[in-house]
PQR file with spaces between the fields and no chain letter, atoms N, CA, C, O and H, PARSE charges and radii, in Angstrom:
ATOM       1  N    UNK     1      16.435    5.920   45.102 -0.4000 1.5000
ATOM       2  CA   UNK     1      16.327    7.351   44.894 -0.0000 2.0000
ATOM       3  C    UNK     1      14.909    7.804   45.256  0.5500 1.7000
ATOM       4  O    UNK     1      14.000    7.026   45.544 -0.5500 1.4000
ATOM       5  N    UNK     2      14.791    9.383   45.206 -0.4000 1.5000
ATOM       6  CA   UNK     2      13.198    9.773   45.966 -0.0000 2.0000
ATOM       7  C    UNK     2      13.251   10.983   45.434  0.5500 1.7000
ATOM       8  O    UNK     2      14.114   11.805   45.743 -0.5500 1.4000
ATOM       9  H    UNK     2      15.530   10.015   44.972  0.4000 1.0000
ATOM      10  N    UNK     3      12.271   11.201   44.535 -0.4000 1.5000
ATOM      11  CA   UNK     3      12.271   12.824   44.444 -0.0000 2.0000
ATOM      12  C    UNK     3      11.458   13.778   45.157  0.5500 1.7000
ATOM      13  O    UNK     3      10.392   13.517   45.716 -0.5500 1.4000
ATOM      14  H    UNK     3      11.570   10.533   44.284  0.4000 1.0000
ATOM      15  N    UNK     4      12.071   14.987   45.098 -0.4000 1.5000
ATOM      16  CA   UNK     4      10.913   15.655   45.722 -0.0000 2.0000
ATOM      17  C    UNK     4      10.398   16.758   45.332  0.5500 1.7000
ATOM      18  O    UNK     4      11.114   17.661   44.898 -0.5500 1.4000
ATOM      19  H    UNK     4      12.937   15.199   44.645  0.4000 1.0000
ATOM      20  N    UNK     5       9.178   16.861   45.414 -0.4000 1.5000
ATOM      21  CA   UNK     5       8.346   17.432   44.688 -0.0000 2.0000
ATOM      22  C    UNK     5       7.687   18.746   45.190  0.5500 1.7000
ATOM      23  O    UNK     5       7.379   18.899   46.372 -0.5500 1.4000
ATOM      24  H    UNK     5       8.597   16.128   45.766  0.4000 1.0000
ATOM      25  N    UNK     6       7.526   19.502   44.421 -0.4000 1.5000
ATOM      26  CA   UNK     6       6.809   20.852   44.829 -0.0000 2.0000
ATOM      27  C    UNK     6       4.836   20.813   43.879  0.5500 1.7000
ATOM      28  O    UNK     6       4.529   20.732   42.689 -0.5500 1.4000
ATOM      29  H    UNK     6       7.776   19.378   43.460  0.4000 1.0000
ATOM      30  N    UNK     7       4.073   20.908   45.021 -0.4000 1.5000
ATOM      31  CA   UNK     7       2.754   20.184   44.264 -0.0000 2.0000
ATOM      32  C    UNK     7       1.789   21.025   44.763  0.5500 1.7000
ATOM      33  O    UNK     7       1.561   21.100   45.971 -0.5500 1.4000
ATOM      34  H    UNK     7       4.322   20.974   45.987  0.4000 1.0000
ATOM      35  N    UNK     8       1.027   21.856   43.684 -0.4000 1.5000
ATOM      36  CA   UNK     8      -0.240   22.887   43.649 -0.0000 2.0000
ATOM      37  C    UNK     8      -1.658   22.039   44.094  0.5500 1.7000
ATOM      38  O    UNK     8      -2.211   21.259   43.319 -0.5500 1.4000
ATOM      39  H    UNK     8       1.211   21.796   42.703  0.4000 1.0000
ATOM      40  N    UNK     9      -2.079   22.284   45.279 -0.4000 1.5000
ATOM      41  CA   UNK     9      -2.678   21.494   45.325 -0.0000 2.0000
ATOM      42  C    UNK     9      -4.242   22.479   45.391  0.5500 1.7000
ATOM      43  O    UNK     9      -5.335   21.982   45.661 -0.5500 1.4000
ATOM      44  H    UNK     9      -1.630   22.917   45.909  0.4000 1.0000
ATOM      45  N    UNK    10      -4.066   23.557   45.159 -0.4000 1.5000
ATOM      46  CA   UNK    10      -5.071   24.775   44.992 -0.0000 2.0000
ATOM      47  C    UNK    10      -6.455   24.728   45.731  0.5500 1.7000
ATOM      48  O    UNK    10      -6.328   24.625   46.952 -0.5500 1.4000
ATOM      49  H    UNK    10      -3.178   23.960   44.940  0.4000 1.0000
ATOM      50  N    UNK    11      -7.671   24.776   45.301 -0.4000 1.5000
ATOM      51  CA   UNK    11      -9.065   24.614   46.167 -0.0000 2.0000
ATOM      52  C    UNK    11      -9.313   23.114   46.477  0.5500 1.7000
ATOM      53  O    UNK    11      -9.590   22.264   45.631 -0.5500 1.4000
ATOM      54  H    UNK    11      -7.774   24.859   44.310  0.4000 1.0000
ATOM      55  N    UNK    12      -9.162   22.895   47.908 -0.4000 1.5000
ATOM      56  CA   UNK    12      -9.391   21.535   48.358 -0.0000 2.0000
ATOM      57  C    UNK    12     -10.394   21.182   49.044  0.5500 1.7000
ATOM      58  O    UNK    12     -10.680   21.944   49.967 -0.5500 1.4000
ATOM      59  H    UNK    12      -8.937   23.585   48.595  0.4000 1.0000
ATOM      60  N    UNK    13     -11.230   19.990   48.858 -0.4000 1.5000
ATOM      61  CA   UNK    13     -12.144   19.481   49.185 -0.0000 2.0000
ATOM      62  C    UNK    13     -12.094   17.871   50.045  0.5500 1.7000
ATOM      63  O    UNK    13     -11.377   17.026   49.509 -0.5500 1.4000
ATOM      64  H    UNK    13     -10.997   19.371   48.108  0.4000 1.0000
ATOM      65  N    UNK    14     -12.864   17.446   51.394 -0.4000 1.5000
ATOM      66  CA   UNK    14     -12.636   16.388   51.712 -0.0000 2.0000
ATOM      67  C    UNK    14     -13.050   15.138   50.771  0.5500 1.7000
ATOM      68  O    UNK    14     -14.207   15.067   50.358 -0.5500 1.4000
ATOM      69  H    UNK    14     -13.447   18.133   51.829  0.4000 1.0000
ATOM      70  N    UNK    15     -12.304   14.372   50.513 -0.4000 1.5000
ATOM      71  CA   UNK    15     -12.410   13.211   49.575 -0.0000 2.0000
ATOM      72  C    UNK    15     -12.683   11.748   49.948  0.5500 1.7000
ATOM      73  O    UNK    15     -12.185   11.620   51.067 -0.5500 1.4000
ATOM      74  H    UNK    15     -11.364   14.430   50.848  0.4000 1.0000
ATOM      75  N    UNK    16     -13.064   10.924   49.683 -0.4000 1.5000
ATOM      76  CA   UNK    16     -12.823    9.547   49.642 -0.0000 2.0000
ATOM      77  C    UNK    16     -12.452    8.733   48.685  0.5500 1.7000
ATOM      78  O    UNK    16     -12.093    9.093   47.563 -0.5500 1.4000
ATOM      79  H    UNK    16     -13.469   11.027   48.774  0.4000 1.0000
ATOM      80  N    UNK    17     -12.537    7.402   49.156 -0.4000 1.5000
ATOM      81  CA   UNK    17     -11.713    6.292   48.528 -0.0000 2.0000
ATOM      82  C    UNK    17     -12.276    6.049   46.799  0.5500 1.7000
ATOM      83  O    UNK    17     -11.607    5.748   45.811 -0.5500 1.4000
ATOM      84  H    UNK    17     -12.829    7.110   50.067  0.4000 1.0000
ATOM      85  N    UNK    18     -13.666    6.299   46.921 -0.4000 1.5000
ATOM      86  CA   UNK    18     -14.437    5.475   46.063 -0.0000 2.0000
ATOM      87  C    UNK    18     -13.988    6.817   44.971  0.5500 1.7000
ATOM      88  O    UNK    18     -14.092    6.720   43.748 -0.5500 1.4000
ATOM      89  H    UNK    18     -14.210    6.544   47.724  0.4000 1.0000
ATOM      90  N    UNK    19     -13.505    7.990   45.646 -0.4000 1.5000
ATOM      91  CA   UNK    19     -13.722    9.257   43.907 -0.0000 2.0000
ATOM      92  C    UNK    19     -12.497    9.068   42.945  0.5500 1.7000
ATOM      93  O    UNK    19     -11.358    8.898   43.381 -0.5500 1.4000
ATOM      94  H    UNK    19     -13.420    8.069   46.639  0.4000 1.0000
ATOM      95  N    UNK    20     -12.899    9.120   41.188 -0.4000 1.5000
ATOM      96  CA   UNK    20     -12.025    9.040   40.258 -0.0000 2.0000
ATOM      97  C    UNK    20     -11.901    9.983   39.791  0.5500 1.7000
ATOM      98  O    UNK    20     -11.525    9.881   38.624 -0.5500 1.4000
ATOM      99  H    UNK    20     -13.824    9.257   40.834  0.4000 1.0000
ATOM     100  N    UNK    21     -12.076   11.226   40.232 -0.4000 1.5000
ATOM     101  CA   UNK    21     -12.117   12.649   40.266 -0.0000 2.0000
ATOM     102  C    UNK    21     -12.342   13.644   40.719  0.5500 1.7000
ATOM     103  O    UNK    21     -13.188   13.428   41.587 -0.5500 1.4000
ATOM     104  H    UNK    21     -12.382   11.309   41.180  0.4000 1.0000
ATOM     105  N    UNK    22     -12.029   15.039   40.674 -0.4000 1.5000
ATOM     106  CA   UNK    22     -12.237   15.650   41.551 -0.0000 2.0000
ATOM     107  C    UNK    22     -13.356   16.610   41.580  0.5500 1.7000
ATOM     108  O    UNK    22     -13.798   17.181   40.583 -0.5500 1.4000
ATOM     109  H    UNK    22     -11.342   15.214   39.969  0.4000 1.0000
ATOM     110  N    UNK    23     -13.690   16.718   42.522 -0.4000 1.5000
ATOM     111  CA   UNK    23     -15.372   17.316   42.198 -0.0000 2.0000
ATOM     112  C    UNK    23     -15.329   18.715   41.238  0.5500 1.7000
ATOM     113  O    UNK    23     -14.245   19.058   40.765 -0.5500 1.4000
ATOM     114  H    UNK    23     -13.331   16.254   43.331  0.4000 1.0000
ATOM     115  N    UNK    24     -16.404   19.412   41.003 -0.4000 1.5000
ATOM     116  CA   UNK    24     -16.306   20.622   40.350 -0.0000 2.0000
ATOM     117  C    UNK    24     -16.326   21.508   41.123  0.5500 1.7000
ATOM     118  O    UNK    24     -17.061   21.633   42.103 -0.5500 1.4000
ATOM     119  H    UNK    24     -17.284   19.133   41.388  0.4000 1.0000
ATOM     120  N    UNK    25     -15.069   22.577   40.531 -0.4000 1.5000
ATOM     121  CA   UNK    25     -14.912   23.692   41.723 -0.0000 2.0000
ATOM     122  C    UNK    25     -14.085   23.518   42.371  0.5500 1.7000
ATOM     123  O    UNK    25     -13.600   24.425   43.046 -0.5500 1.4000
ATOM     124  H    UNK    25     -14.472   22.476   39.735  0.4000 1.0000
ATOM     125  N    UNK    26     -13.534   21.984   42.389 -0.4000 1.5000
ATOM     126  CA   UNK    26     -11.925   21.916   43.216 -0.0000 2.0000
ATOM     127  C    UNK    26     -10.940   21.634   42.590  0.5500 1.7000
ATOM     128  O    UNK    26     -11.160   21.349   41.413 -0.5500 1.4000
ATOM     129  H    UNK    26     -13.928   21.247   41.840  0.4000 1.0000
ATOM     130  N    UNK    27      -9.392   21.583   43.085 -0.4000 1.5000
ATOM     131  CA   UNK    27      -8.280   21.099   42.291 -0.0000 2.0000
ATOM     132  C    UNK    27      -7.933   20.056   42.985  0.5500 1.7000
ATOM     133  O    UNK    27      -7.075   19.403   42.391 -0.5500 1.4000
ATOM     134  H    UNK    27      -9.213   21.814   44.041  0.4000 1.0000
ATOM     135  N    UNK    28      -8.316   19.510   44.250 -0.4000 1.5000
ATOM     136  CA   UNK    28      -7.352   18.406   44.944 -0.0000 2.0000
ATOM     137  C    UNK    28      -8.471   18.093   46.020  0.5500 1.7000
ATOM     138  O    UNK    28      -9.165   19.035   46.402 -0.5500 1.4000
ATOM     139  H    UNK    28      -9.014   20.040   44.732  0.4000 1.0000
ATOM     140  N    UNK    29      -8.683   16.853   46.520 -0.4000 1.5000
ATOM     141  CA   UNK    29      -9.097   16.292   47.796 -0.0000 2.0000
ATOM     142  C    UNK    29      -8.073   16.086   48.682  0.5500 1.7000
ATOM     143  O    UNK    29      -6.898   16.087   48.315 -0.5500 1.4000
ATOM     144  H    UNK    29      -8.119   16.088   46.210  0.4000 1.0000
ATOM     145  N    UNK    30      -8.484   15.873   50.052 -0.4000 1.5000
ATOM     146  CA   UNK    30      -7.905   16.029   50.998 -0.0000 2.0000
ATOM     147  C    UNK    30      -8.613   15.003   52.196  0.5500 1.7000
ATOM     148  O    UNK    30      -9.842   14.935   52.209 -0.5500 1.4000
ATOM     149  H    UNK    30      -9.438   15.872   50.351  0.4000 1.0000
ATOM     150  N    UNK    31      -7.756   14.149   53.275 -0.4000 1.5000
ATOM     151  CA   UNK    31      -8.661   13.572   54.211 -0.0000 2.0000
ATOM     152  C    UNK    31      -8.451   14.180   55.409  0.5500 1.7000
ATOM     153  O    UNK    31      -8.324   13.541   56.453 -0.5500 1.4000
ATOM     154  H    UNK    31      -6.758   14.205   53.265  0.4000 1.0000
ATOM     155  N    UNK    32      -8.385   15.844   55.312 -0.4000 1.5000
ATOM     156  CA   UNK    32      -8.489   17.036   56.225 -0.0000 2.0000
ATOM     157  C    UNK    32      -7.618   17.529   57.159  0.5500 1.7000
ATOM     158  O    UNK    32      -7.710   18.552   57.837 -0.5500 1.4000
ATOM     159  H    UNK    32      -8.489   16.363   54.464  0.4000 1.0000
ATOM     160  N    UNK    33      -6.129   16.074   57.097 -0.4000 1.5000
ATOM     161  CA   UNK    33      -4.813   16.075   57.679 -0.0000 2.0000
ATOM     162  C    UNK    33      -3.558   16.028   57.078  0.5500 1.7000
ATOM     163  O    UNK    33      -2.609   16.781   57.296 -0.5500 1.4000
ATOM     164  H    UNK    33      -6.054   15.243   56.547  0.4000 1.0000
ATOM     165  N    UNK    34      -3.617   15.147   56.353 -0.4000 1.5000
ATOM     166  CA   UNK    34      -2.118   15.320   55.983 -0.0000 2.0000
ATOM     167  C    UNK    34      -2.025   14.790   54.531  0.5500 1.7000
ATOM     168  O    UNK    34      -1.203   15.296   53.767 -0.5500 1.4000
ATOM     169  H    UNK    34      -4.388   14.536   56.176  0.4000 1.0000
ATOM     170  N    UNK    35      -2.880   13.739   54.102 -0.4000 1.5000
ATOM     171  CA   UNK    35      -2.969   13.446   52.633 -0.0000 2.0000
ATOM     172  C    UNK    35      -3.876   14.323   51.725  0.5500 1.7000
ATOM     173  O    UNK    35      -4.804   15.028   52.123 -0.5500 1.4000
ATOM     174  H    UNK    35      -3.548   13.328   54.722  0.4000 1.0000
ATOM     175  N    UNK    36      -3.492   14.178   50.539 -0.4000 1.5000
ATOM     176  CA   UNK    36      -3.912   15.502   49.849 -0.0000 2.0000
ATOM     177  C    UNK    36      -3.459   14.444   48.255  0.5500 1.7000
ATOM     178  O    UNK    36      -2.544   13.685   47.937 -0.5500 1.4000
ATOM     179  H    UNK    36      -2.738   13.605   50.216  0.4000 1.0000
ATOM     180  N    UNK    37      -4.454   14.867   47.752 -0.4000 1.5000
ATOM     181  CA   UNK    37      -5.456   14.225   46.046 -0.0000 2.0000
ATOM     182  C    UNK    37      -4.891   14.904   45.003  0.5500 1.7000
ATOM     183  O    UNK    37      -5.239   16.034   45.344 -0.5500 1.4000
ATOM     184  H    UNK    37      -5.197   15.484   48.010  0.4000 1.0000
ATOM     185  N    UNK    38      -4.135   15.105   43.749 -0.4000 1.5000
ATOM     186  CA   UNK    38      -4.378   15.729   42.591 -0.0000 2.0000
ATOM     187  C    UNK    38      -4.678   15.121   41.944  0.5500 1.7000
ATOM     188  O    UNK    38      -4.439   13.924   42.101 -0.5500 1.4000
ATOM     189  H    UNK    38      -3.852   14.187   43.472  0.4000 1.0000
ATOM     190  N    UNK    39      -5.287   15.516   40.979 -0.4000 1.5000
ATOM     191  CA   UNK    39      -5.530   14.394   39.591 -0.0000 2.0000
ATOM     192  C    UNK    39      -5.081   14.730   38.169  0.5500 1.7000
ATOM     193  O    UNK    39      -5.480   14.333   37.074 -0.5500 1.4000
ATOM     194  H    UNK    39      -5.481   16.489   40.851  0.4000 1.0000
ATOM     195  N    UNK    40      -4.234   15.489   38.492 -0.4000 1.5000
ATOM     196  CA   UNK    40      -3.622   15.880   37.209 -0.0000 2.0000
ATOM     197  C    UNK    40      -1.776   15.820   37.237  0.5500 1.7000
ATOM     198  O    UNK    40      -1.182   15.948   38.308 -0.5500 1.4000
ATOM     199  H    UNK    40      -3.909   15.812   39.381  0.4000 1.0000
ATOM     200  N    UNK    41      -1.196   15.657   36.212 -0.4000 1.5000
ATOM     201  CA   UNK    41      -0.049   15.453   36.375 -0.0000 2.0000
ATOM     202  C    UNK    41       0.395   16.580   36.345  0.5500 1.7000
ATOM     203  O    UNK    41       1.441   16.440   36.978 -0.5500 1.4000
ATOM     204  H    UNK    41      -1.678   15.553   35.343  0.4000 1.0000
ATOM     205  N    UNK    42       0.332   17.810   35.999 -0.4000 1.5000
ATOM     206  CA   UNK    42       0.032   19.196   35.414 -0.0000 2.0000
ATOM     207  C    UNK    42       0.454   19.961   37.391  0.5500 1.7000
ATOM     208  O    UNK    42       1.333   20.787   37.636 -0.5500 1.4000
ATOM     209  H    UNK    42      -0.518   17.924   35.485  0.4000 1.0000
ATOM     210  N    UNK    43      -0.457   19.350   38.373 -0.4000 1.5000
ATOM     211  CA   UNK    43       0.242   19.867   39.198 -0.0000 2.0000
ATOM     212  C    UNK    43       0.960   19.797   40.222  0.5500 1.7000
ATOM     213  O    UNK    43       0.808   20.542   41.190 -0.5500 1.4000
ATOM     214  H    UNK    43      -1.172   18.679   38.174  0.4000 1.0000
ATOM     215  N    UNK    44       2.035   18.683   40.122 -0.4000 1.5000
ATOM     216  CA   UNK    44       3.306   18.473   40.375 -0.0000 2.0000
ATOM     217  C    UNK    44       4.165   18.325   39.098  0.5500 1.7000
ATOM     218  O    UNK    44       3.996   17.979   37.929 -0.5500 1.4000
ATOM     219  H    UNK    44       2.158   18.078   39.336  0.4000 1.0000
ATOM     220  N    UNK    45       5.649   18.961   40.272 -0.4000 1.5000
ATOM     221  CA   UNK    45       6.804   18.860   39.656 -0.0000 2.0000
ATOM     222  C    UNK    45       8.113   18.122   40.008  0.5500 1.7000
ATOM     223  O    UNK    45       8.238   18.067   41.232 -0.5500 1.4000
ATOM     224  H    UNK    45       5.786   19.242   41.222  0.4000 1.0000
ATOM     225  N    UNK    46       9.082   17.565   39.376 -0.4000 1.5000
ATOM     226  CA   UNK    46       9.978   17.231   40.262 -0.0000 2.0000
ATOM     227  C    UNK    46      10.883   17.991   40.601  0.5500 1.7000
ATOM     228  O    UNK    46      11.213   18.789   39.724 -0.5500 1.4000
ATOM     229  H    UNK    46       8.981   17.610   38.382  0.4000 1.0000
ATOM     230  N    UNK    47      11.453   18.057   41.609 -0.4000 1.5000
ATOM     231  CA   UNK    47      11.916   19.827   41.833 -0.0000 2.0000
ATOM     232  C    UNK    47      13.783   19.544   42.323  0.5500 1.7000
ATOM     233  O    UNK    47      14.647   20.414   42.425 -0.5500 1.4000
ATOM     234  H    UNK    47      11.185   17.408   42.321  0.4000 1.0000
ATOM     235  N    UNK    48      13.961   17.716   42.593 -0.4000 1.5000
ATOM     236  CA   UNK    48      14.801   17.516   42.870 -0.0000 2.0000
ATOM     237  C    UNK    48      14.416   15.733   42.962  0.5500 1.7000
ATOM     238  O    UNK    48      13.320   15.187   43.093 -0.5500 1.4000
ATOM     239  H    UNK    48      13.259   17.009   42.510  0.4000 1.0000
ATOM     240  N    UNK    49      16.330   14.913   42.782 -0.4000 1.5000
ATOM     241  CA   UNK    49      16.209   13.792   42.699 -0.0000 2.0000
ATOM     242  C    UNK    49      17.082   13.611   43.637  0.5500 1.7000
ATOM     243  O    UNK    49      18.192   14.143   43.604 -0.5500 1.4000
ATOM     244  H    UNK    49      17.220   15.357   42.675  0.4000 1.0000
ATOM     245  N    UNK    50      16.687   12.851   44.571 -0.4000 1.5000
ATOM     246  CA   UNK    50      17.724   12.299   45.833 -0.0000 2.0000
ATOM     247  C    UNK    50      18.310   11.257   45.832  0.5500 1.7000
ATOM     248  O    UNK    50      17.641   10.378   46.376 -0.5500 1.4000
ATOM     249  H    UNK    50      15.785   12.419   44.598  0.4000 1.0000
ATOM     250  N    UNK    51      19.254   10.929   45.475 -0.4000 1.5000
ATOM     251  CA   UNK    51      20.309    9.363   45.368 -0.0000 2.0000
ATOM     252  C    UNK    51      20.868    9.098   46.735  0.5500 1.7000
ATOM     253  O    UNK    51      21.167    9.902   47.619 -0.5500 1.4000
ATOM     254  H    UNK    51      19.798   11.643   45.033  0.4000 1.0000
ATOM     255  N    UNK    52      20.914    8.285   46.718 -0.4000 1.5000
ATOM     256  CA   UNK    52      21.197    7.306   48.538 -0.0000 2.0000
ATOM     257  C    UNK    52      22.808    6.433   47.461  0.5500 1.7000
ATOM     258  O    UNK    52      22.998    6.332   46.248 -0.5500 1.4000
ATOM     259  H    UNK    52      20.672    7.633   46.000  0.4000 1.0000
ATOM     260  N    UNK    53      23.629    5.985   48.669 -0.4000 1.5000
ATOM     261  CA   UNK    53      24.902    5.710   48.132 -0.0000 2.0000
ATOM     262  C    UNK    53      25.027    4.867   49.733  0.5500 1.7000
ATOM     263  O    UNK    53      24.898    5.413   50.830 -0.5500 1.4000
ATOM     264  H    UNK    53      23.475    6.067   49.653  0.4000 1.0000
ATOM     265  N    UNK    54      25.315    3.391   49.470 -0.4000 1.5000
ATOM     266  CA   UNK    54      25.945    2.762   51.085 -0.0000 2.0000
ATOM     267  C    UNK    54      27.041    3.005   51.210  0.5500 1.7000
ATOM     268  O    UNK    54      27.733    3.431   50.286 -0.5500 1.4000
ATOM     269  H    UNK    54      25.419    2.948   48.580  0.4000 1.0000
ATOM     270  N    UNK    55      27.573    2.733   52.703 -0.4000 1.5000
ATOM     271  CA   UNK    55      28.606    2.723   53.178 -0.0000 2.0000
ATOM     272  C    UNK    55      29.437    1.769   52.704  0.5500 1.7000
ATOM     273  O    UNK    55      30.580    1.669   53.150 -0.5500 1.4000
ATOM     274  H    UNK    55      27.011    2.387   53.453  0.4000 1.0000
């Protein structure tokens, strides 16, 4: 199964590996393409659960 999620990812900042948080003044890091940081559980949701079934 896979859910999928709808996720606030609000004022974003470029991030790296080494941060255990997010700087002040932002809600999410970012590595300026396609991955994207929250650190709170607060902003995602699960918005749907996808079940797979074989043939």
């Amino acid at each position: 199964c896979m859910f999928l999620a709808r996720v606030l990812i609000g004022k974003t900042t470029i991030g790296n590996s080494s941060m255990k948080t997010r700087p002040l003044g932002f809600d999410s890091t970012t590595d300026g393409n396609h991955i994207f940081v929250t650190y709170h559980d607060a902003q995602a949701y699960a918005e749907y659960l996808i079940t797979y079934k074989s043939k």
